[in-house]
FILUMBA-625505 format. One line per field, with one value per residue (C-alpha): residue number from 1; residue in one letter; x negated, y, z. Coordinates in steps of 0.02 Angstrom, whole numbers, plus 32768, in hexadecimal, padded with zeros to 4 digits. Each point is the difference from the previous one (the first is absolute). Layout:
N
tilo <- (NUM ...)
guke <- (A ...)
px <- (X ...)
py <- (Y ...)
pz <- (Z ...)
//
This chain:
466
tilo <- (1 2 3 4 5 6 7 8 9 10 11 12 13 14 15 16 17 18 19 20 21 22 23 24 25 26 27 28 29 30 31 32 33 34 35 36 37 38 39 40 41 42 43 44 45 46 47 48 49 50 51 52 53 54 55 56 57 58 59 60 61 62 63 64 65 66 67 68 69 70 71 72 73 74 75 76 77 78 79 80 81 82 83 84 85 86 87 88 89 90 91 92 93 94 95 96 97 98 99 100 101 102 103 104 105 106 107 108 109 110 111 112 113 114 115 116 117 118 119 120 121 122 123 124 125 126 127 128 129 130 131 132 133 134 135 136 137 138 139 140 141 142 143 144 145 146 147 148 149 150 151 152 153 154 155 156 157 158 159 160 161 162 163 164 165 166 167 168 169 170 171 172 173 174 175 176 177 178 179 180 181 182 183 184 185 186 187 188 189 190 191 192 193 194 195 196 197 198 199 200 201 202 203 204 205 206 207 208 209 210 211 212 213 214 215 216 217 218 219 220 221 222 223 224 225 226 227 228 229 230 231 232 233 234 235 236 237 238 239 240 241 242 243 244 245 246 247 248 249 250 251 252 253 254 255 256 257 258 259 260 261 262 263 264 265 266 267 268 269 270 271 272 273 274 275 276 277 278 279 280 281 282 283 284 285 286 287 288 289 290 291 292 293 294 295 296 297 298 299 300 301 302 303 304 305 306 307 308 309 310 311 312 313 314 315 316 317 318 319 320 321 322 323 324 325 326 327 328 329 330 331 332 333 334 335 336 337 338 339 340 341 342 343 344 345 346 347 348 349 350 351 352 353 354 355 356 357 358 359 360 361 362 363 364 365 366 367 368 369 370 371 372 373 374 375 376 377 378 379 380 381 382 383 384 385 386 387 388 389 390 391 392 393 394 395 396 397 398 399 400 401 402 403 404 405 406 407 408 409 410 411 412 413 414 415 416 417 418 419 420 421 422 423 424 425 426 427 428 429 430 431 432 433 434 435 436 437 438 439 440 441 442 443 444 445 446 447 448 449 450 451 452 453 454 455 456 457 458 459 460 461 462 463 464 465 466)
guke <- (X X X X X X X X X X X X X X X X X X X X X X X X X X X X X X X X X X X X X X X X X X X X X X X X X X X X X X X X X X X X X X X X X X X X X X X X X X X X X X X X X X X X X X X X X X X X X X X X X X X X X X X X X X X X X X X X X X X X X X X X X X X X X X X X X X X X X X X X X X X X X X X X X X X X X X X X X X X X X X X X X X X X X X X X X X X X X X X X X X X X X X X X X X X X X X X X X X X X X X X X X X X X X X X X X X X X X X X X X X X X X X X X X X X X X X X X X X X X X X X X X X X X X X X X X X X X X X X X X X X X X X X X X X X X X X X X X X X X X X X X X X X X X X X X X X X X X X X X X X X X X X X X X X X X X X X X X X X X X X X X X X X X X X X X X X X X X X X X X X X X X X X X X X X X X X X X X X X X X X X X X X X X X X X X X X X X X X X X X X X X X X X X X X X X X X X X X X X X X X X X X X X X X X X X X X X X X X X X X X X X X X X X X X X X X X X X X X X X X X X X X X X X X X X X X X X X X X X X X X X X X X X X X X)
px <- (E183 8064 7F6A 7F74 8077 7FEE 7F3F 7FD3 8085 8056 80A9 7FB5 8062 7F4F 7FC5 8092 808F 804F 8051 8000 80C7 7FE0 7F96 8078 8090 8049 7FE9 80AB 7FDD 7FC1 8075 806A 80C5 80B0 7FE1 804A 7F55 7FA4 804F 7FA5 8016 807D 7F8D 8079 8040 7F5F 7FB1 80A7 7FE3 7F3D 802A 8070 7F83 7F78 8085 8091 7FDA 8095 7FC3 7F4E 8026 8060 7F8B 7F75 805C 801E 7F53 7FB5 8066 7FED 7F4E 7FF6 8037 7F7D 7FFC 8017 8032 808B 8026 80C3 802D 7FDC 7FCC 7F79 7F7A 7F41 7F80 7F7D 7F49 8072 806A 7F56 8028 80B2 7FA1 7F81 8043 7F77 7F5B 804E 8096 806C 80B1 804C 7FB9 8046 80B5 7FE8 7FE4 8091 806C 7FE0 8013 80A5 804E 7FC6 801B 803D 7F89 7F4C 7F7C 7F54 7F86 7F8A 7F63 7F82 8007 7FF2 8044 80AD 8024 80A6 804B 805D 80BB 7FFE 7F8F 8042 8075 8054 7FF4 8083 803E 80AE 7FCD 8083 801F 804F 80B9 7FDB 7F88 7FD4 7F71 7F50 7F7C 7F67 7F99 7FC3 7FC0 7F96 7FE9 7FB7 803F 80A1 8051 7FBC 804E 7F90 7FAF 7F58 7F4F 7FEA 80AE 7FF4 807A 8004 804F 8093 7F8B 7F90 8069 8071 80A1 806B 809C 806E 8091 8028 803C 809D 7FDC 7F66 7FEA 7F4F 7FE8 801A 8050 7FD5 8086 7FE8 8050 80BA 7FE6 7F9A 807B 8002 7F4A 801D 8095 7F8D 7F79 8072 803A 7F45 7FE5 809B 7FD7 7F59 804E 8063 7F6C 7FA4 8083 804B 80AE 8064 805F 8044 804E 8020 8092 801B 809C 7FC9 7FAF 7F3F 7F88 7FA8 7F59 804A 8034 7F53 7FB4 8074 7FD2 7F44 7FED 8074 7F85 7F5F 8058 8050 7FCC 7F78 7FED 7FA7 808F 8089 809B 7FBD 8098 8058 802D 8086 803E 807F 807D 7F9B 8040 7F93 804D 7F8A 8004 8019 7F5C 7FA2 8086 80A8 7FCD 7FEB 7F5A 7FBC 80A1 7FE3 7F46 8010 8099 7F9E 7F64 805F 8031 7F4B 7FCA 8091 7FCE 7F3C 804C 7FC8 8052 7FF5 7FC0 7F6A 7FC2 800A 807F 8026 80C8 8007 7FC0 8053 7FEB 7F7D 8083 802A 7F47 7FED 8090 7FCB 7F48 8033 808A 7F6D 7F81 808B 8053 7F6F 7F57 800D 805C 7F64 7F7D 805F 8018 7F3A 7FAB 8064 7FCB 7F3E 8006 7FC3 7F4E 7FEE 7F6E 8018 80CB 8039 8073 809F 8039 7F94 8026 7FA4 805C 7FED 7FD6 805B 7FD5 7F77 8064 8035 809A 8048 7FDE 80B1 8043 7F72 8042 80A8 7FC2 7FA1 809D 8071 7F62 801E 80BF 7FD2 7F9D 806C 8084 7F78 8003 80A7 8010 7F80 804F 8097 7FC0 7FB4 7F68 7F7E 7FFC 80B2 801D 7F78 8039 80B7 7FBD 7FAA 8089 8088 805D 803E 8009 7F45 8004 7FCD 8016 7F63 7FFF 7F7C 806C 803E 80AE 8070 7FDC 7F53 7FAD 7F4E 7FFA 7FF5 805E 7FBF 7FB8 8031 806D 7F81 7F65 8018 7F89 8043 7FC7 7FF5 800E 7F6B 8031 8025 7F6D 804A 8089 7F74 809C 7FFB 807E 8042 7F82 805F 8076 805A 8029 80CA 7FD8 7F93 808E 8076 7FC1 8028 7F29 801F 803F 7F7C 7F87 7F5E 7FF1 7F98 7F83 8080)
py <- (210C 7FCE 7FAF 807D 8078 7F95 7FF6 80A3 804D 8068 7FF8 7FEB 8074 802C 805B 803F 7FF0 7F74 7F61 7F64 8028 80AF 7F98 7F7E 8082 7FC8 80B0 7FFA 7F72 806D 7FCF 7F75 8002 7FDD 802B 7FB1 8008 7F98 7F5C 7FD3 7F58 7FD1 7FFD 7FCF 7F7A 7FCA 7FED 7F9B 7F82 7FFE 7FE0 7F67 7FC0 8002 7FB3 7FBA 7F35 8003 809C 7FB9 7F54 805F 805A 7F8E 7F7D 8092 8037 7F4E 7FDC 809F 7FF1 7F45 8063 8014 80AD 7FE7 8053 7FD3 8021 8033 7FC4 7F3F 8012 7FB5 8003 802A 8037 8092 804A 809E 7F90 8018 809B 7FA2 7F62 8053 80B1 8014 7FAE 7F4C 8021 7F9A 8024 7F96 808D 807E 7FB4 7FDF 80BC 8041 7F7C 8049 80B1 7FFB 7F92 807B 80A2 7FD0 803B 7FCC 807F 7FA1 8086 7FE1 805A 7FB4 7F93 7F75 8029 8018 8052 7FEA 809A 7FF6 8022 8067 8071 8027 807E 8004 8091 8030 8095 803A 8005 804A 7F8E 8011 7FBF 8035 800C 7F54 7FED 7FA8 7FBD 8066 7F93 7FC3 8057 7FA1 8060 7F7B 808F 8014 8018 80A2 809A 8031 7FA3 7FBF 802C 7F3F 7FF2 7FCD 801B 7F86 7FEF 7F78 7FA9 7FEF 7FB6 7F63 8024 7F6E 8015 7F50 8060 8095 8071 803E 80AB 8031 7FF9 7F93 7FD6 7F47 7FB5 7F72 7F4D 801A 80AD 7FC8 7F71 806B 7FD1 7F50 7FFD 806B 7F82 7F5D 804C 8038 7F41 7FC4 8084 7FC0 7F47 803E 8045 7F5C 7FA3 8087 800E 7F54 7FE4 809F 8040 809A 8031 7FCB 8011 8028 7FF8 8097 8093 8021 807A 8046 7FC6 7F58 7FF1 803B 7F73 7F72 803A 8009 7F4F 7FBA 8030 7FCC 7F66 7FD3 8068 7FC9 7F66 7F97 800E 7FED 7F85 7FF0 7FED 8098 8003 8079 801F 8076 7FF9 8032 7FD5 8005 8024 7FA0 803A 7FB0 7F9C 7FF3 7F76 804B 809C 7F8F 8055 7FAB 800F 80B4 800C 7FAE 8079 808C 7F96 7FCD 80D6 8017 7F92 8022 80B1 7FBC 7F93 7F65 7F66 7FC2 7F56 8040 803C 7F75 8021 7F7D 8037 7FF5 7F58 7FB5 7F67 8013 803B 8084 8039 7FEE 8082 807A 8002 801B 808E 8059 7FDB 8033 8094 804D 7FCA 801D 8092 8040 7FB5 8055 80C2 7FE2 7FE2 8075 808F 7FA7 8004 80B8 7FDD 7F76 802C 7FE7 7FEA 7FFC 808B 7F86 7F62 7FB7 7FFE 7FF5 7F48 7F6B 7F49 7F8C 7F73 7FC3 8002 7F8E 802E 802E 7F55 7FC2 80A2 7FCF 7F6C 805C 8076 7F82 7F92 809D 8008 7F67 8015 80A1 7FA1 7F8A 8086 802B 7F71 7FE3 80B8 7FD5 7F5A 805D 8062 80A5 8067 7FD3 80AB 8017 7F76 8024 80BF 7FA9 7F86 808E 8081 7F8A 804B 7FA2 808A 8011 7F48 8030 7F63 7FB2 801A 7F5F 7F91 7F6B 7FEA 7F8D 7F4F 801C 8010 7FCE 805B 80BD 8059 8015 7F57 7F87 7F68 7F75 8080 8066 7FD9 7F71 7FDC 7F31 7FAF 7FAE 7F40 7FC2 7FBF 7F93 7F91 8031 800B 8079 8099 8058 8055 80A9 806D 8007 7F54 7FFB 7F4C 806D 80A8 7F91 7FA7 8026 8023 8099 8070 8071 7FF6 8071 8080 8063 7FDB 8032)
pz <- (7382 8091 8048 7FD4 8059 809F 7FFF 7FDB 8087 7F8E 8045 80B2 8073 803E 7F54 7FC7 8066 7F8B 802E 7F89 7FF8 7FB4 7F68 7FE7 7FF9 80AA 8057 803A 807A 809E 8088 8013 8015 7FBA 7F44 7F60 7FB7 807C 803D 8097 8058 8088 8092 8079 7F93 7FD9 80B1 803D 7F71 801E 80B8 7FD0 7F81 8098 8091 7FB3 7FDF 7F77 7FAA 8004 7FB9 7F67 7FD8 8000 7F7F 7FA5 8004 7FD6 7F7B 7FAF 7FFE 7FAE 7F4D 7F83 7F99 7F44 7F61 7FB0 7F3E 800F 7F56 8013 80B2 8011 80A4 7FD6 8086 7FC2 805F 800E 8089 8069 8053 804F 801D 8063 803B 807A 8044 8060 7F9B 7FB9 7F91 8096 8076 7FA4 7FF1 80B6 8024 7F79 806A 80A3 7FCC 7FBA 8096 8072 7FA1 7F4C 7FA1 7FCA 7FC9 7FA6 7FB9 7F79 8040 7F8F 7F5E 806C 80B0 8049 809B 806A 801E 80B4 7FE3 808D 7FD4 7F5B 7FB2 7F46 7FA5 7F82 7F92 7FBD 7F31 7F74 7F80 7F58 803B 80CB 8089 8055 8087 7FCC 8073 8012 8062 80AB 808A 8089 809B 808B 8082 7FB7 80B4 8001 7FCB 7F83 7F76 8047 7F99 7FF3 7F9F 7F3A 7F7D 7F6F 7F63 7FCB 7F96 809F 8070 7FE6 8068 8036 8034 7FF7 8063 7FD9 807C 8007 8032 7F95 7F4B 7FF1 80BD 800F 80B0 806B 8001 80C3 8004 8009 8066 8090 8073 7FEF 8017 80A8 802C 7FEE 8044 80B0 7FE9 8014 8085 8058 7FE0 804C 80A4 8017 8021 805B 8091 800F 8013 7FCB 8098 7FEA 80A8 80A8 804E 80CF 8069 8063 7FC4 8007 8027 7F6E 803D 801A 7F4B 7FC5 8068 7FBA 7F62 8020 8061 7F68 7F8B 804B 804D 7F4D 7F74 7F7F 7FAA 808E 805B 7F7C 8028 80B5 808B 803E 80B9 8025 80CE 8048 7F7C 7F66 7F6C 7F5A 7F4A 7F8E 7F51 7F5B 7FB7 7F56 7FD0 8045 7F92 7F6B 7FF9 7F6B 7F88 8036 7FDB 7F66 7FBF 7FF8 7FB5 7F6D 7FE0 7FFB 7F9E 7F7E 8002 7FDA 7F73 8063 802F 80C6 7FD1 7FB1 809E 8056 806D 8079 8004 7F3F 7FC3 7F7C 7F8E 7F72 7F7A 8060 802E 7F35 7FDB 8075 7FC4 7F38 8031 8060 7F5E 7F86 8068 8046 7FE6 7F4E 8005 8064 7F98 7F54 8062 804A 7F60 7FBB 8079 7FEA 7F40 7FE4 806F 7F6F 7F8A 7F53 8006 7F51 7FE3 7FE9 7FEC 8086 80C2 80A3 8046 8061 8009 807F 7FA6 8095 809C 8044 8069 7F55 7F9B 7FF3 7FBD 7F8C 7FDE 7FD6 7F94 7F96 7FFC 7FC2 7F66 7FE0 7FD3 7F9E 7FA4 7FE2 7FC4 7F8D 7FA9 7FE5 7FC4 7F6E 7FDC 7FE7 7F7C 8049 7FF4 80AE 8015 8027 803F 8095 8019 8006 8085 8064 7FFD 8018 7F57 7F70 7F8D 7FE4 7F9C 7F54 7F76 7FD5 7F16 8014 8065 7FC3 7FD6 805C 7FE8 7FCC 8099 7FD5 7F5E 7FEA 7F94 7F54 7FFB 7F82 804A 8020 7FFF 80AD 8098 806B 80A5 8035 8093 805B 801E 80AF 8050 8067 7F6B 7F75 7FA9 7F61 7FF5 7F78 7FB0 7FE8 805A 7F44 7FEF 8015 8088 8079 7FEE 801E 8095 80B8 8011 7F9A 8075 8024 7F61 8001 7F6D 7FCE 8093 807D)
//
């Protein structure tokens, strides 16, 4: 209906005076201002951290590894009872969110958005097309609703005004529904109940400090050697003064004439200031580097930072506490917020998730995890060797509690090992040993006899095909 209304005009504020916020029940959204029902963006916030995105190198280099590794995720489902990864045509419309799209694209875009305002707006316009929403330019509706034990405030939706800076809501503004419009919001904000917040907002100042460092590092070299007075036994005119200070800086300023000789005469004596190295410039520089990038969740080494190079264990440590600490983190809240523009979602027990499985900057954690399956698996045996149900024993092994082991009733009883219970003595199913093929020499031919139980190659027999 929404989209019949649209072609035929009929909310047009040219037939009837109407606004698409009247028909989507956001009439209350005419002017823009401090109200609890509309949480507009920080726009001062939000242009100093797009400024330091676009000019600030350490900034920049965050938020590119960030960015890339982000997008190197496939989009999966996940089934949350064994959890296990399978890939669907309804995936299509993250793997390709636009024409020349990719799901690496879109991460890339989510990523950008919420370092420079902290939140990401993607609109479903069609079945198969999403449309970024600029943060900027968009406003969160909300209601106070009375519930049954109190009154609690609910999201109404998302209002898109690309003229937002003016006063009053624009004729090309939109409102759209929750189920619209994923929201994400890795931050939250503080101040606001669903607004989200950029990692650059408390560390603003740092990235004003390094970038006056830089901007001081670039005057250095711009005017040569740093004097920063002159000193005279007699006093001077004023025009004198203004024309020792003009012939100084054509004479020595710039960088073509950096660390060339200074010739003083009739008692002048110069006060040279303190250099890049007697300021311990680079201790400095890299002080406030190592705030921003904790703020960002990043570790120095992984941008490359000459300053912060360490051996290969080190570079190793830093690159699985970023994957663990925050890229996941990131990839779990953004397919969570991209879940609902899913088609064909089951109602429950299946999750929008993601595969890491193909990158390659995350292989040894890998490695790890598939090292960690193997000892759970190994737990898993010894559980039903011991006498308990697989069942339990697995949920035991996954939830790390004991109390879940239930006693398998077809287990065998101690010293019986390869015979299940209820057998007769002599009759159960015994399992033999293949003969080594390098001695030819024959083994026992059961698990049973009382030679082979007895014997130190006994200590980890296989039952039961386990």
């Amino acid at each position: 209906m929404r989209l019949l209304d649209r072609l035929t005009g009929r909310y047009s504020t040219r037939v009837q005076g109407y606004y698409e916020g009247m028909a989507s029940g956001a009439a209350v959204l005419m002017t823009y201002g401090a109200d609890a029902r509309r949480e507009v963006p920080a726009t001062q916030l939000v242009a100093q951290a797009q400024q330091a995105l676009g000019s600030n190198g350490v900034v920049a280099a965050i938020s590119v590894v960030r960015m890339m590794l982000l997008g190197e995720a496939v989009f999966k489902l996940r089934n949350k009872v064994d959890k296990s990864l399978y890939g669907t045509e309804d995936l299509r419309i993250l793997e390709y969110p636009w024409p020349n799209g990719t799901s690496g694209d879109l991460w890339a875009r989510m990523s950008l958005d919420i370092d420079a305002a902290g939140n990401a707006f993607i609109w479903k316009a069609e079945p198969n097309l999403l449309v970024r929403l600029p943060p900027s330019e968009v406003t969160i509706v909300s209601e106070m609703v009375q519930g049954s034990t109190g009154s609690y405030r609910r999201v109404l939706g998302y209002d898109w005004d690309p003229s937002r800076t003016d006063p009053v809501r624009s004729s090309q503004a939109q409102f759209f529904t929750v189920d619209e419009v994923a929201h994400w919001a890795p931050i939250p904000d503080e101040l606001a109940n669903f607004r989200g917040r950029s990692w650059l907002s408390p560390v603003l100042r740092e990235v004003a400090a390094d970038s006056g460092l830089v901007e001081y590092k670039n005057q250095y070299v711009d005017h040569g050697s740093p004097i920063i007075a002159v000193k005279y036994p007699l006093k001077l005119r004023p025009d004198t003064i203004d024309s020792v200070i003009e012939r100084m800086q054509v004479k020595y300023g710039g960088l073509s004439n950096a660390f060339k000789p200074l010739v003083f005469d009739q008692g002048a004596d110069p006060l040279v200031g303190a250099g890049l190295q007697e300021l311990d410039y680079a201790a400095v520089q890299a002080a406030g580097t190592e705030r921003i990038c904790a703020a960002a969740g990043i570790h120095p080494l992984l941008l490359g930072l000459s300053n912060a190079r360490q051996p290969g264990a080190a570079y190793q440590d830093a690159k699985d506490t970023f994957a663990n600490f925050t890229a996941r983190p990131l990839w779990r809240s953004g397919c969570a917020a991209l879940q609902k523009l899913v088609p064909n979602m089951p109602p429950r027990g299946v999750e929008l998730w993601f595969d890491t499985s193909d990158i390659a900057a995350l292989q040894a954690a890998e490695t790890e995890r598939a090292q960690v399956i193997q000892v759970e698996l190994s737990a898993v045996l010894t559980g039903v060797q011991a006498g308990y149900t697989r069942e339990s024993v697995v949920g035991a092994v996954a939830s790390g509690d004991v109390s879940q082991l239930k006693p398998d009733p077809n287990a065998p009883p101690p010293g019986q090992i390869g015979q299940r219970a209820g057998s007769p003595p002599g009759g159960g199913q015994t399992l033999t040993k293949t003969q080594n093929p390098a001695s030819k020499t024959p083994m026992p031919d059961s698990f049973t006899t009382p030679a082979f139980m007895g014997s130190a190659s006994a200590k980890n027999p296989t039952v039961n095909g386990y």
